[in-house]
C-alpha positions as CSV (number, residue, x, y, z in Angstrom):
1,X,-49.2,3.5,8.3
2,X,-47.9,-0.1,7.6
3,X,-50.6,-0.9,5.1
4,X,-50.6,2.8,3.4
5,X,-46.6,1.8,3.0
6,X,-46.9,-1.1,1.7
7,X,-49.5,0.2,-1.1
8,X,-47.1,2.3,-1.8
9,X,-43.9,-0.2,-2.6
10,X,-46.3,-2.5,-4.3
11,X,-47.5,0.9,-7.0
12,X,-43.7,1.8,-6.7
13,X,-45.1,5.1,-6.1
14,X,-42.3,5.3,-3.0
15,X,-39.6,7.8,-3.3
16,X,-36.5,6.5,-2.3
17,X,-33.3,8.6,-0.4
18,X,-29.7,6.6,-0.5
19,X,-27.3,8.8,1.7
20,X,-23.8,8.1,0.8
21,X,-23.0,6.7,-2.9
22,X,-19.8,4.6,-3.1
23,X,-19.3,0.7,-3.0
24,X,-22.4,0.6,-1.3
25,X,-24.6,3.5,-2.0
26,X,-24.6,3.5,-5.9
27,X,-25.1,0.1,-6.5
28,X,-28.1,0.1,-4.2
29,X,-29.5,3.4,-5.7
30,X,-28.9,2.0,-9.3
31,X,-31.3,-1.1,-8.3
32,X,-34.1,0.7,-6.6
33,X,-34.2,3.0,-9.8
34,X,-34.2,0.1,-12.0
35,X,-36.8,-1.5,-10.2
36,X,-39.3,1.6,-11.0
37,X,-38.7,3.5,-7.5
38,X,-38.1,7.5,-8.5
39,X,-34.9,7.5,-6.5
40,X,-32.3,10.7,-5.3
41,X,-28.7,9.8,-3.8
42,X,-27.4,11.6,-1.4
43,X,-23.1,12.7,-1.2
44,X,-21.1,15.7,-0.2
45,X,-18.4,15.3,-2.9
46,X,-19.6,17.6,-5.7
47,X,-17.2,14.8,-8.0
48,X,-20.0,12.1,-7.4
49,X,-23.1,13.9,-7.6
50,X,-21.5,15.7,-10.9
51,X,-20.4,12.0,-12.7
52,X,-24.1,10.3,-11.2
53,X,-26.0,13.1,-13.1
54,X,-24.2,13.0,-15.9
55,X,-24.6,9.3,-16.3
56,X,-20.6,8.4,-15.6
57,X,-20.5,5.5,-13.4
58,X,-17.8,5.2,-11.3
59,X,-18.0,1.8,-9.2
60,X,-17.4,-1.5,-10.8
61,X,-20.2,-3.7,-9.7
62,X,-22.7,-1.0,-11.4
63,X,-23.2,-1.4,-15.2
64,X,-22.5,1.5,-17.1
65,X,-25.5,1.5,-19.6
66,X,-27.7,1.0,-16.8
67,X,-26.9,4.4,-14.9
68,X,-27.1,5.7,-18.0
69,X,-30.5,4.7,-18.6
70,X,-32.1,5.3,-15.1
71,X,-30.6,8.8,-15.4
72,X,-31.6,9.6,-18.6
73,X,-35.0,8.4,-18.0
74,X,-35.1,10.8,-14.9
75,X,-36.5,7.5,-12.0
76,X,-32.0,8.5,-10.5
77,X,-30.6,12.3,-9.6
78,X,-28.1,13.1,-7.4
79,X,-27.7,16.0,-4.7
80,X,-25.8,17.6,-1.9
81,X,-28.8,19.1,-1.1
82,X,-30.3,17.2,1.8
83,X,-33.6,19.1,1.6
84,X,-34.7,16.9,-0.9
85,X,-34.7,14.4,2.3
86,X,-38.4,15.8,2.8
87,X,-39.3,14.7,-0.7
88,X,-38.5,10.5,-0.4
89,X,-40.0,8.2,1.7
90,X,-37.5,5.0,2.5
91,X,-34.0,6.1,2.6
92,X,-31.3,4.4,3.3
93,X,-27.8,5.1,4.8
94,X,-24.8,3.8,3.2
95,X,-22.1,5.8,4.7
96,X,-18.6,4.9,5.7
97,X,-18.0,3.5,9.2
98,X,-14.1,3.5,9.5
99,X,-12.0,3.5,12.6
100,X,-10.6,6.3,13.8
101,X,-6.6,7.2,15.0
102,X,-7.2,4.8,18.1
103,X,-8.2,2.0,16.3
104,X,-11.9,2.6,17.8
105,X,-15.2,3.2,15.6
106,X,-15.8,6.3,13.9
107,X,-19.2,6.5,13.3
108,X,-19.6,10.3,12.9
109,X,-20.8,10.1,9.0
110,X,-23.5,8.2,10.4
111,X,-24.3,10.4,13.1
112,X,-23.4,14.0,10.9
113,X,-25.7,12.2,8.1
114,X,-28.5,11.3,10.5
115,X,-28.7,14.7,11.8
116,X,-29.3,16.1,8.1
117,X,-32.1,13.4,7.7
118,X,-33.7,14.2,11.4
119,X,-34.6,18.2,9.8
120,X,-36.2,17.0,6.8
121,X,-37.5,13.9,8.3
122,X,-41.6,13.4,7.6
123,X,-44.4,11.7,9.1
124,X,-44.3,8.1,7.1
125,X,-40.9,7.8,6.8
126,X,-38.7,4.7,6.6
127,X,-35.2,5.2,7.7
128,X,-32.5,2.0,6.9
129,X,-28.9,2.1,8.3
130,X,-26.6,-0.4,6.3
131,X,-23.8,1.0,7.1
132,X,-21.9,-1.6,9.4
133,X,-21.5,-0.7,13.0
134,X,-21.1,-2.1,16.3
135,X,-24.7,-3.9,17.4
136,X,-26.5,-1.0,19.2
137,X,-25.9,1.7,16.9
138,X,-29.7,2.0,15.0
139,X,-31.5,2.5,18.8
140,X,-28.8,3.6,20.9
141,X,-27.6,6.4,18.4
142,X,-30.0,7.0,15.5
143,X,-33.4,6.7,17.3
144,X,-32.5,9.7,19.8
145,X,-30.7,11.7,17.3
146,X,-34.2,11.4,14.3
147,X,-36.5,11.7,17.3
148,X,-35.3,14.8,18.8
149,X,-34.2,16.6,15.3
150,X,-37.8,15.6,13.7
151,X,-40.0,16.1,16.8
152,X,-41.7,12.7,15.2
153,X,-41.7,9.4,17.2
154,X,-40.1,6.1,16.0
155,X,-42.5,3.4,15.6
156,X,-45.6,5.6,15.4
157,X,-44.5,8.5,12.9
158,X,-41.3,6.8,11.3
159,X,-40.2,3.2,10.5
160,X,-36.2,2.6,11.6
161,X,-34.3,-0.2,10.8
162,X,-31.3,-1.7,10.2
163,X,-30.1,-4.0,7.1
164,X,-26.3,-4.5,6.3
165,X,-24.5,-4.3,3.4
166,X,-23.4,-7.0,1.6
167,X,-21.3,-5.7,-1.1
168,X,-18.5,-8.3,-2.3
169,X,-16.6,-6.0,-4.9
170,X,-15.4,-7.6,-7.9
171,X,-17.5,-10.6,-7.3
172,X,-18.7,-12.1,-10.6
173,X,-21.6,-14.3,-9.4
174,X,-23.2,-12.1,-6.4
175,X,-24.3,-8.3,-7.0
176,X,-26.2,-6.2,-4.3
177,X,-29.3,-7.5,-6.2
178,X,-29.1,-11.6,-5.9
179,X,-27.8,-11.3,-2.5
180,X,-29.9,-12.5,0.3
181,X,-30.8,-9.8,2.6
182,X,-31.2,-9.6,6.8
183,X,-33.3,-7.0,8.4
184,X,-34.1,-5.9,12.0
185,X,-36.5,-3.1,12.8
186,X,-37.7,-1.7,15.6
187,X,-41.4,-3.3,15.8
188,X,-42.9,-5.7,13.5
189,X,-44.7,-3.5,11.5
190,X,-41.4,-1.8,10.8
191,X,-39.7,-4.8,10.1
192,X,-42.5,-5.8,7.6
193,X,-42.6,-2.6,5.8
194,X,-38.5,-2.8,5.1
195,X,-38.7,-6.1,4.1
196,X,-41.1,-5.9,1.6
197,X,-39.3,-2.7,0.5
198,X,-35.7,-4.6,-0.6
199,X,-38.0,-7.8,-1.5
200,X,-39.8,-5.5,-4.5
201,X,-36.2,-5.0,-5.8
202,X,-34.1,-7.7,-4.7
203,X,-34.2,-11.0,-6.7
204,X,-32.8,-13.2,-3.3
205,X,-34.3,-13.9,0.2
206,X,-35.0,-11.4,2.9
207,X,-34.4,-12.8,5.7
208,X,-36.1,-11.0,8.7
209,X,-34.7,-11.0,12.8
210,X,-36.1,-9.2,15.7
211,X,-34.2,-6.3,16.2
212,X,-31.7,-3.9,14.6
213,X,-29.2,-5.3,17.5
214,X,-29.1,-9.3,15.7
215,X,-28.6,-7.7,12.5
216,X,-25.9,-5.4,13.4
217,X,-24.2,-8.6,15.3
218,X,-24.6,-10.6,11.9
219,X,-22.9,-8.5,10.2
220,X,-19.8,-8.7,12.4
221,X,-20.2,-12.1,12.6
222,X,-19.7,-12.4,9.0
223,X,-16.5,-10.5,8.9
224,X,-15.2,-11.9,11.9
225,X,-15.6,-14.9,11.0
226,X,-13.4,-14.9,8.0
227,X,-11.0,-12.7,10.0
228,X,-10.8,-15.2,12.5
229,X,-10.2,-18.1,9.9
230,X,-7.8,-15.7,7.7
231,X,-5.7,-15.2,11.2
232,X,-5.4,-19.1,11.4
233,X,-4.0,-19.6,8.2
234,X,-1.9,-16.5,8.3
235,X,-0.2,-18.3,11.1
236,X,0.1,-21.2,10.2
237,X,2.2,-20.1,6.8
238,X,4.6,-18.3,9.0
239,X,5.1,-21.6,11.0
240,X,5.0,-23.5,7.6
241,X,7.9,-21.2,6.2
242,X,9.6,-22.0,9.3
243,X,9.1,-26.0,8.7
244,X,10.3,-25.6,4.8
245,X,6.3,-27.3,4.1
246,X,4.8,-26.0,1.3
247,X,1.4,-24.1,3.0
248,X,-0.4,-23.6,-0.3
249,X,-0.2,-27.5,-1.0
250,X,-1.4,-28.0,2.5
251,X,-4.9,-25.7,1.8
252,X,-5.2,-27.5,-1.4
253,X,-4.6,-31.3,0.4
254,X,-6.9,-30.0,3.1
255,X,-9.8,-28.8,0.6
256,X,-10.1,-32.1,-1.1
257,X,-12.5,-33.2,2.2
258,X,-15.7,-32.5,1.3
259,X,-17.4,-32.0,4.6
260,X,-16.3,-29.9,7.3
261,X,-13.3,-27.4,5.6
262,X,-13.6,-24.0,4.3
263,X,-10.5,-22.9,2.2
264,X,-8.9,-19.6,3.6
265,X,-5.5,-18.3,2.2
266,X,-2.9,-16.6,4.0
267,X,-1.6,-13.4,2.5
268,X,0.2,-9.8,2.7
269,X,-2.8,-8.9,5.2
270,X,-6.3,-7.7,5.3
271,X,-8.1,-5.4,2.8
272,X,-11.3,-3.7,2.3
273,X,-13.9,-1.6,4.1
274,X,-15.1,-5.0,6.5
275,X,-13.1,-8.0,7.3
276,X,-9.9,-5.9,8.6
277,X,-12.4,-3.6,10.2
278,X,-15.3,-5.1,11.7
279,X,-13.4,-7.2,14.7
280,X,-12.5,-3.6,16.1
281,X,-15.8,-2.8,16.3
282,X,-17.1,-5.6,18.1
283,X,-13.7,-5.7,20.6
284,X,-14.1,-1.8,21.1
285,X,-18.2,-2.4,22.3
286,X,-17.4,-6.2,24.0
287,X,-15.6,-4.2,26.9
288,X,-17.9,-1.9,27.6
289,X,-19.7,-5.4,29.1
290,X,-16.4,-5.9,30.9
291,X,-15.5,-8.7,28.2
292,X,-12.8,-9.5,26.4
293,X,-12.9,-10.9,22.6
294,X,-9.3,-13.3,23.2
295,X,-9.9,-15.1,20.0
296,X,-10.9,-12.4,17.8
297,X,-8.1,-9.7,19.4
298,X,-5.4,-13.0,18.6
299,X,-6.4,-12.8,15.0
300,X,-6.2,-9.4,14.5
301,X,-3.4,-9.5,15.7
302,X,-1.8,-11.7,13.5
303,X,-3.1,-10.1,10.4
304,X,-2.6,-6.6,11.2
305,X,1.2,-8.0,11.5
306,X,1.4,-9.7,8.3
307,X,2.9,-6.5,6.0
308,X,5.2,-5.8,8.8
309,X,6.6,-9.7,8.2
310,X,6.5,-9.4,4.8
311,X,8.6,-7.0,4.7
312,X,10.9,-9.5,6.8
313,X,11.1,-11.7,4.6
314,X,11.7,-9.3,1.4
315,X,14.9,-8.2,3.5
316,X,15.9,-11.8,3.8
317,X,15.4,-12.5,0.6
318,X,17.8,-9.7,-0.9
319,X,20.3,-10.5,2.0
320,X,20.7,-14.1,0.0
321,X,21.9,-11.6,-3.1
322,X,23.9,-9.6,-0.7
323,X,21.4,-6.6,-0.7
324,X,20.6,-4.7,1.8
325,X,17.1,-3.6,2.0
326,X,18.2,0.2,2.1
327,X,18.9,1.4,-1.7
328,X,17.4,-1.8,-3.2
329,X,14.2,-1.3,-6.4
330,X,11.4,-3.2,-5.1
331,X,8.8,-4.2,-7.9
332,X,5.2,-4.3,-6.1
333,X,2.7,-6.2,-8.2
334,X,-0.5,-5.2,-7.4
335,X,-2.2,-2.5,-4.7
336,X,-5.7,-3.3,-4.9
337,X,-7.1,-5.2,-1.9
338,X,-7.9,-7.9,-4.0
339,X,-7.9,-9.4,-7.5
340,X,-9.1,-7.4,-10.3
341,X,-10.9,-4.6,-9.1
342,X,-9.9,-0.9,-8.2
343,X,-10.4,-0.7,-4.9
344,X,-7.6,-0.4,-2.4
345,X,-9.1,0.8,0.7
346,X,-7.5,-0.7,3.7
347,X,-5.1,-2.5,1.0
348,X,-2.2,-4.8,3.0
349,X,0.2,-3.7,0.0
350,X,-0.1,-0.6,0.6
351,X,1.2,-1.1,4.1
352,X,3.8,-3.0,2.9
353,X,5.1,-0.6,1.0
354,X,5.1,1.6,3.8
355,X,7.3,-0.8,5.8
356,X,9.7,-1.1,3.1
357,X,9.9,2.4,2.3
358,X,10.6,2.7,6.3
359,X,14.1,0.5,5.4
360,X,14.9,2.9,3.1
361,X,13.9,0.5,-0.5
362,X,12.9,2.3,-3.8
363,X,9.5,0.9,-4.2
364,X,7.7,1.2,-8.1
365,X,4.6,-0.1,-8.6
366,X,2.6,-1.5,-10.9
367,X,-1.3,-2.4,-10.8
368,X,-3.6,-3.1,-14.1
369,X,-7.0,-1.3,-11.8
370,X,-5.3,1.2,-10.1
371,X,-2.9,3.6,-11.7
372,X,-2.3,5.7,-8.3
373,X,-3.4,5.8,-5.0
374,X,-3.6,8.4,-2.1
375,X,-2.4,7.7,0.8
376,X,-1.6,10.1,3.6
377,X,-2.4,13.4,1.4
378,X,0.0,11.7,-0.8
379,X,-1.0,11.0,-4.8
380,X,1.2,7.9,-5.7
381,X,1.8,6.8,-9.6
382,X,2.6,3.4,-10.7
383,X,4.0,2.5,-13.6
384,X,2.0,2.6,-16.6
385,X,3.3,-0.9,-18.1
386,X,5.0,-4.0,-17.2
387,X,7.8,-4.1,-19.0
388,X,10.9,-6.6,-18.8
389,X,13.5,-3.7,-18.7
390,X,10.8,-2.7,-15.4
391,X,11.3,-6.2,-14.1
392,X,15.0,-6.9,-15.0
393,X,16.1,-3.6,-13.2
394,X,14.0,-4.4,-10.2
395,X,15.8,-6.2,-7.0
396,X,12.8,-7.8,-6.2
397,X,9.5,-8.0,-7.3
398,X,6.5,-8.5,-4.8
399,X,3.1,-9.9,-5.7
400,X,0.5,-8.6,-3.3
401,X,-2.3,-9.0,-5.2
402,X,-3.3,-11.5,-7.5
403,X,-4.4,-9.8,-10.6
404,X,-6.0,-12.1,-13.4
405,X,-4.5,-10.1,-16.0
406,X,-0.8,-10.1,-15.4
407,X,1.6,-12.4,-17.4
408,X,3.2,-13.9,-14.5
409,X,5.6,-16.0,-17.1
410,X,6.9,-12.8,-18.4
411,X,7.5,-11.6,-14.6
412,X,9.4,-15.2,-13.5
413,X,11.2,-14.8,-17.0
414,X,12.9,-11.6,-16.3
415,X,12.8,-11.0,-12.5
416,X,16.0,-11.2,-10.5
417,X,14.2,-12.5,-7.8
418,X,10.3,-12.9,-6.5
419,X,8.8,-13.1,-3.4
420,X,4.7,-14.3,-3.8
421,X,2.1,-13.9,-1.1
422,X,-1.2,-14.8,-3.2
423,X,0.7,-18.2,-4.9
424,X,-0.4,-16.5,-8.1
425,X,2.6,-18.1,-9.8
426,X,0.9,-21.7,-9.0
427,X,0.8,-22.2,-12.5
428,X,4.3,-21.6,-13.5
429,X,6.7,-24.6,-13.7
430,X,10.2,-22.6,-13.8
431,X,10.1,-21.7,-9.8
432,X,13.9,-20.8,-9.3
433,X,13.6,-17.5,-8.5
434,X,10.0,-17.9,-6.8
435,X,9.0,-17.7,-3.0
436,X,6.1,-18.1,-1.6
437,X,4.3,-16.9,1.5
């Protein structure tokens, strides 16, 4: 079966599945396609299936003309249809992995989508989770559930793997296909097969391990690692405030060593699909071995309080203009997770505005990638420009993300006040009104 397989990627006469296509989904499916693979993505929302056929891209890191192109020249479709499952031959599974009310892993779209795959599943099959997960997930809950609902056996009728994601959105140097690649498999042959599946599209290294279980741990050690290092700083800002010591100018002193320092930057809190995430995951499945993560829980700790302290300090800064938080315009700058790009799951401003909104302040915001956001069941608007009658009539103004394309002159020149928590004014010499994190 391995050699028959690999014949197969090397004529790119494969047919590849990609279950799930947002951030990580499209992007991939867009990049088998192009590589010559016929290729069929997988959603349940109509909305996506509809825009993919139709050539409308709707995910930054994908280039329009290129969906356009794959699409038009039939090698990418789109379905709901999961019967089509029986007509591919690699698929992969890029399906969200959030947490659920209890802060623990929900991992039913894995398990809902694997159960879809398991009736169409046929001999010859390679099946890919890169979905992140707790370390476990690909034997412990995919093997049984593809085993049972095909009636096929992993290792000698189906390849099963596991190769995380490592989608960076908005990142203008590293797309899914120049970034190195880790993949664990159960068996060698398995583990050769996948590789040489994501090497025939991908221009970086594939770096192989020895089981899904070491790739699913590298992935939360990626993310926790930066969660950890994010908590640190966050931290140390708040004591920093508390010192009247200038935090950013500390980073900046304390990146000038050019061995043994890696820059992290405090901020409103964590955003995104991974880093505010994974941690949970890896806390939630550490105690089922009786051990507690003390490090990791300490971080998250301190980042999933940042909004809640931001917030603090927005009420102490209109106290020094005798406002009370309750009644007061609050200008928030930015929604997104991060810099320039439309995506605000998990977004820290968006929690802040919560918090404020719980002290009873008028919040407006504005955001150059995202014009509203849901949240709740609740569509939100922004404000379709910056304008300096916006600013003036604003109590404060909040950045929370630190959009490139945002005159932040014209924001010092007309706010009231501002209170900064990505030191995206860095550049502005008239600081008055200007407070940082």
């Amino acid at each position: 079966m391995k050699e028959k397989l690999i014949s197969k990627i090397n004529q790119r006469t494969i047919k590849v599945g990609v279950v799930g296509l947002g951030y990580v989904g499209l992007p991939l499916a867009v990049e088998k396609a192009k590589a010559g693979f016929k290729t069929i993505g997988f959603d349940i929302q109509k909305e996506k299936v509809d825009m993919v056929n139709a050539g409308k891209n709707y995910i930054g890191d994908v280039v329009n003309e290129d969906l356009q192109s794959i699409v038009q020249s039939k090698y990418l479709s789109a379905t709901s249809d999961f019967s089509f499952i029986n007509d591919v031959d690699f698929i992969a599974i890029c399906v969200p992995t959030p947490l659920d009310s209890h802060q623990q892993p929900d991992i039913s779209y894995v398990e809902s989508s694997t159960k879809e795959i398991a009736k169409y599943l046929k001999k010859g099959s390679i099946v890919v989770l890169e979905s992140t997960t707790y370390p476990g997930t690909t034997e412990e809950i995919l093997k049984p559930i593809l085993e049972t609902g095909s009636g096929l056996k992993c290792g000698e009728d189906f390849y099963l793997g596991f190769s995380p994601e490592r989608v960076d959105p908005g990142n203008l140097i590293y797309k899914t296909k120049n970034t190195p690649k880790v993949v664990g498999a159960i068996g060698k042959d398995a583990a050769e097969v996948i590789a040489a599946m994501y090497r025939s599209v991908l221009e970086s290294e594939v770096h192989v391990v020895s089981s899904p279980a070491v790739a699913e741990m590298e992935k939360i050690l990626e993310n926790t690692y930066r969660n950890v290092n994010i908590g640190l700083v966050n931290e140390l800002a708040m004591l920093c405030h508390k010192m009247n010591i200038n935090f950013w100018e500390v980073i900046d002193a304390a990146k000038s060593k050019p061995y043994g320092f890696q820059a992290f930057y405090p901020g409103p809190g964590l955003g995104g699909h991974c880093i505010p995430l994974d941690p949970y995951y890896l806390s939630w499945k550490a105690r089922e071995y009786g051990f507690h993560t003390s490090m990791i829980e300490a971080s998250m700790m301190v980042n999933d309080r940042m909004p809640e302290y931001c917030a603090e300090r927005a009420s102490k800064i209109l106290n020094r203009f005798k406002k009370a938080m309750n009644g007061s315009k609050i200008l928030i700058l930015g929604v997104a997770y991060k810099q320039d790009i439309d995506d605000y799951r998990e977004s820290p401003a968006i929690r802040v505005i919560e918090e404020l909104e719980k002290e009873g302040a008028t919040i407006s915001f504005y955001d150059p990638f995202v014009l509203e956001y849901k949240e709740h069941g609740v569509m939100k608007k922004g404000e379709t420009s910056l304008t300096a009658e916006l600013i003036e009539s604003s109590d404060l103004v909040i950045v929370t993300t630190a959009h490139t394309n945002v005159d932040y002159s014209f924001v010092q020149k007309h706010a009231k006040a501002i209170f900064d928590t990505k030191n995206a004014m860095k550049m502005i010499d008239k600081r008055e009104n200007i407070e940082l994190l």
